[in-house]
Each structure stands twice: as C-alpha cells, then as structure tokens.
DRENPA-3360 file (N, C-alpha, C; in nm, 2 decimals, always signed):
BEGIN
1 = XXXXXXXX = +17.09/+6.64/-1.12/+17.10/+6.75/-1.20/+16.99/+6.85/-1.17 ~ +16.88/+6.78/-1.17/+16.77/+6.88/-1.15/+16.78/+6.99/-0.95 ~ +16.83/+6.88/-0.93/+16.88/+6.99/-0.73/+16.97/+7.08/-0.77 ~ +17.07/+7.05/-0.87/+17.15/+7.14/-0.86/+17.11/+7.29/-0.98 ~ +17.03/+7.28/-1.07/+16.98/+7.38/-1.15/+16.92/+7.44/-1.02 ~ +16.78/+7.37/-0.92/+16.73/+7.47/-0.87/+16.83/+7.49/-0.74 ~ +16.95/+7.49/-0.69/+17.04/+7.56/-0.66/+17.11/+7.72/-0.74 ~ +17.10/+7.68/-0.85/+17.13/+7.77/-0.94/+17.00/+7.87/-0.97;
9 = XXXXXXXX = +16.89/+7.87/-0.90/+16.78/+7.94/-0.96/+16.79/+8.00/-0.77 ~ +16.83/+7.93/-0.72/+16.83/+8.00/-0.52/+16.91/+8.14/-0.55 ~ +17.06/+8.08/-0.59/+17.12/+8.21/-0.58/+17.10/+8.29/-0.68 ~ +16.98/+8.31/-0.76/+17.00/+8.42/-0.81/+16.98/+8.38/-0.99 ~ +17.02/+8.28/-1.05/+17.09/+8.26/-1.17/+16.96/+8.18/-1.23 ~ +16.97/+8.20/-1.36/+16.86/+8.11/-1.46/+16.96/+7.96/-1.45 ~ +16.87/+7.83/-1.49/+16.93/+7.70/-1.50/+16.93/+7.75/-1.63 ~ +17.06/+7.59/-1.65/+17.12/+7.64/-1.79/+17.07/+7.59/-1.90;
17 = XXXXXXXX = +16.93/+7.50/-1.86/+16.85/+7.45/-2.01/+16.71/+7.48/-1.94 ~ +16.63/+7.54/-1.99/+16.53/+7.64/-1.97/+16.42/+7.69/-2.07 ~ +16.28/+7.69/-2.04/+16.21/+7.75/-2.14/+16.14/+7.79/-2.08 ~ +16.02/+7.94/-2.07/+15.90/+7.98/-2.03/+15.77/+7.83/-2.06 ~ +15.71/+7.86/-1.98/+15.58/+7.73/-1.96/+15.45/+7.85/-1.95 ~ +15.41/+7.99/-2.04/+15.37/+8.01/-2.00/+15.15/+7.93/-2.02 ~ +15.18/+7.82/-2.06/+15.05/+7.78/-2.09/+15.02/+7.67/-1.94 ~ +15.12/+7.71/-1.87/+15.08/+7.69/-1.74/+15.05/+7.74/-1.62;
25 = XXXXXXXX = +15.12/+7.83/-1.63/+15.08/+7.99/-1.57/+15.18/+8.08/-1.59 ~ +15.17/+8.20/-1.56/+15.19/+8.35/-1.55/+15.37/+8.33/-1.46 ~ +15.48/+8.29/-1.52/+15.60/+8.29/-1.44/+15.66/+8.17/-1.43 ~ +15.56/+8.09/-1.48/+15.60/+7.96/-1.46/+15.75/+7.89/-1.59 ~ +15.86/+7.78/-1.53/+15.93/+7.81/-1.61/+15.95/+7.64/-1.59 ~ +16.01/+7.57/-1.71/+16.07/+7.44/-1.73/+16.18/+7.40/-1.75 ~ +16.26/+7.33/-1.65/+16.39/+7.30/-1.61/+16.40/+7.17/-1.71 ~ +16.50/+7.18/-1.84/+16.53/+7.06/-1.91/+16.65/+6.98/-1.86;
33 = XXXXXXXX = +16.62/+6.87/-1.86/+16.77/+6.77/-1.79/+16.80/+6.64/-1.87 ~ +16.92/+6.65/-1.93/+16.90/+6.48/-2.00/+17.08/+6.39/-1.95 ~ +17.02/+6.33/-1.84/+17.09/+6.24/-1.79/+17.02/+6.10/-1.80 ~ +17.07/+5.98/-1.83/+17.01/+5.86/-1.79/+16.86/+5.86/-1.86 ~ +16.76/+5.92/-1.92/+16.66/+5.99/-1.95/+16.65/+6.13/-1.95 ~ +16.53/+6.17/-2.01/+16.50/+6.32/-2.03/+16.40/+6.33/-1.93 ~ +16.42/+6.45/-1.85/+16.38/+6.48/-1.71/+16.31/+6.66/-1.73 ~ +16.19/+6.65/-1.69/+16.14/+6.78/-1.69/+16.12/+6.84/-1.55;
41 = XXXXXXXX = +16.13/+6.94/-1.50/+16.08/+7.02/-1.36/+15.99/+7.15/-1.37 ~ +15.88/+7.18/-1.35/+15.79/+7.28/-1.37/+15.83/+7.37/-1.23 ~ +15.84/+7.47/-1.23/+15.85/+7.54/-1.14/+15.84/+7.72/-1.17 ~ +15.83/+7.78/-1.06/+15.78/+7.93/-1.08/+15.81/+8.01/-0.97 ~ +15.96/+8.11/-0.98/+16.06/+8.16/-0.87/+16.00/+8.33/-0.88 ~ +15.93/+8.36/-0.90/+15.88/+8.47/-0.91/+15.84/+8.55/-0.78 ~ +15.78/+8.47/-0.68/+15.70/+8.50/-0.54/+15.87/+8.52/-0.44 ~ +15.85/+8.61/-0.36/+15.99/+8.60/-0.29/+16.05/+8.53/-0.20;
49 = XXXXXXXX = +15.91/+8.45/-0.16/+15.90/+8.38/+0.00/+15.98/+8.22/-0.05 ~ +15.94/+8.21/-0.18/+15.97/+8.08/-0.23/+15.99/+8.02/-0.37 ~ +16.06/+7.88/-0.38/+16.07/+7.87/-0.54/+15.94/+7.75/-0.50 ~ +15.88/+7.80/-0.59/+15.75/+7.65/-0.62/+15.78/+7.58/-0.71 ~ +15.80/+7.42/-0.67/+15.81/+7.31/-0.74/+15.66/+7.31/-0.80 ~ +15.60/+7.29/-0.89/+15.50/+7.28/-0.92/+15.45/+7.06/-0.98 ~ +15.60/+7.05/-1.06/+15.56/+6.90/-1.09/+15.68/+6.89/-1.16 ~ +15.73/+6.77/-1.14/+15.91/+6.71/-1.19/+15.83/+6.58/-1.25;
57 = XXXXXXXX = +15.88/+6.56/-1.36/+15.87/+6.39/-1.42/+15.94/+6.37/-1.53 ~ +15.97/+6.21/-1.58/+16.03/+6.18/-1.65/+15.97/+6.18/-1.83 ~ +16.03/+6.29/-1.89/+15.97/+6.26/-2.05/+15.97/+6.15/-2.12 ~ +15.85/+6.10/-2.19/+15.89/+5.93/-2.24/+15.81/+5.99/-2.43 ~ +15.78/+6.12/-2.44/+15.80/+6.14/-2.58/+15.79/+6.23/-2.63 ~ +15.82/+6.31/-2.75/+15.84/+6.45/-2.79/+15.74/+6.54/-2.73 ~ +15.61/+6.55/-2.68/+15.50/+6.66/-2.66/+15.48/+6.61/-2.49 ~ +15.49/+6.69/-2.44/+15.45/+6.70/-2.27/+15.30/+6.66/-2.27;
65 = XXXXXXXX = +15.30/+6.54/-2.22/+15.17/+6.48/-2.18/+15.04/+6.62/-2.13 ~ +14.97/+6.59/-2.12/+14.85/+6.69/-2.10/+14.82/+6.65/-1.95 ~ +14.80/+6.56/-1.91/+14.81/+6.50/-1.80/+14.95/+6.59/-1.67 ~ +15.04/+6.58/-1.75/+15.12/+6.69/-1.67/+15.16/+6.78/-1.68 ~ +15.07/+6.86/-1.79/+15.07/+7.00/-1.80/+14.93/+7.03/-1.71 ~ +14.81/+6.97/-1.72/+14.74/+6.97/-1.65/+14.75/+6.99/-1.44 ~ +14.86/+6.89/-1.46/+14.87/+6.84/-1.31/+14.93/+6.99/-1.24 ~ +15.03/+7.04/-1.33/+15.10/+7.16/-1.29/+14.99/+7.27/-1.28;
73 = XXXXXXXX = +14.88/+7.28/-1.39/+14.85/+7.36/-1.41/+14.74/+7.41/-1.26 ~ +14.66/+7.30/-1.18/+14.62/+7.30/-1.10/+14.75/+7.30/-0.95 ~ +14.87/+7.29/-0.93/+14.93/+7.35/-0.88/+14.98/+7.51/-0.84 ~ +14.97/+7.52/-0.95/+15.02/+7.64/-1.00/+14.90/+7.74/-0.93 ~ +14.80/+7.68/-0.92/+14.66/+7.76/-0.89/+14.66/+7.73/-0.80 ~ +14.65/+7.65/-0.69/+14.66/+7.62/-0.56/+14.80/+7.71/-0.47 ~ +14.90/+7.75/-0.58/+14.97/+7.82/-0.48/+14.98/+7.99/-0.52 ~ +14.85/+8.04/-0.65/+14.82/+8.13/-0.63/+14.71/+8.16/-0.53;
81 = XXXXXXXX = +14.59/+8.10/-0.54/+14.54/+8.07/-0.42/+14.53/+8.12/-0.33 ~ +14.67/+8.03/-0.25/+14.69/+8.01/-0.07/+14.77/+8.14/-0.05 ~ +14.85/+8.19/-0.15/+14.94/+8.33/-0.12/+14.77/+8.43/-0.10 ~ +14.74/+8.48/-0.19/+14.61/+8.55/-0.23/+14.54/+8.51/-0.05 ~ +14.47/+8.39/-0.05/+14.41/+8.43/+0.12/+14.53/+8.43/+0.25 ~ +14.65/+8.39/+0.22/+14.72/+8.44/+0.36/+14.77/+8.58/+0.37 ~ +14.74/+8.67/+0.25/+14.78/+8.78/+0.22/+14.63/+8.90/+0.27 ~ +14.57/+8.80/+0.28/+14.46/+8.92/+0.35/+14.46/+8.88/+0.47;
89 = X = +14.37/+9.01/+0.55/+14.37/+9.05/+0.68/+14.28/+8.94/+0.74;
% end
C-alpha cells in the first residue's frame, strides 16, 4: 500500500490518508496505511528533482515515538543540506 500511495504522489496526486508532519520539517508530509498493522511513511515531494523518503515504520501505539520523529527529523536536514551545497557554484 505504502508503493502504491507514493505512486500516487509521482503522478501528481495527494495519497489518500495523509497529514502535514510539519514538526518535522517545512513540506514534510505522513503517509497513513492500515493493512495487517498500522504503517507510517514520512516523506517530503516538494523539491522537484525528487520525492524524499525520509523514514517508513511500523506504529505499535497512539503517539509517534520521538525516536522516529527524531530519526526523520535529522533526515530531513541532511537532504536540506546536500540540495543547499550541490546548488552552489
């Protein structure tokens, strides 16, 4: 489920269970999935070159571990970052 929402975020379209993440960064957005378990995807389609996976894992209780709001949250910075110095001369 979660390949095929970000299929659905390639061409163009919001997935169909969704919330802003912005306490993770600036664009950043949360792919909800409940198959077999509740499945989260952190990601941020904003940049044009690409969609950033930022951190996928499995929810095991009502409040998003800090641990993987954290883990995103240092992704998320790492691929503001690397854009920021390949963008200079």
């Amino acid at each position: 489920m979660l390949g095929f929402e970000l299929g659905r975020i390639q061409r163009g379209y919001k997935p169909q269970h969704w919330r802003p993440m912005p306490s993770v960064g600036a664009g950043v957005e949360e792919i909800r999935v409940r198959v077999r378990g509740t499945f989260r995807l952190l990601y941020i389609a904003k940049f044009n070159e690409a969609i950033y996976v930022l951190h996928s894992f499995e929810k095991k209780s009502q409040q998003t571990s800090s641990l993987d709001i954290e883990l995103a949250r240092a992704r998320y910075r790492s691929v503001v970052r690397a854009r920021h110095t390949r963008a200079l001369p």
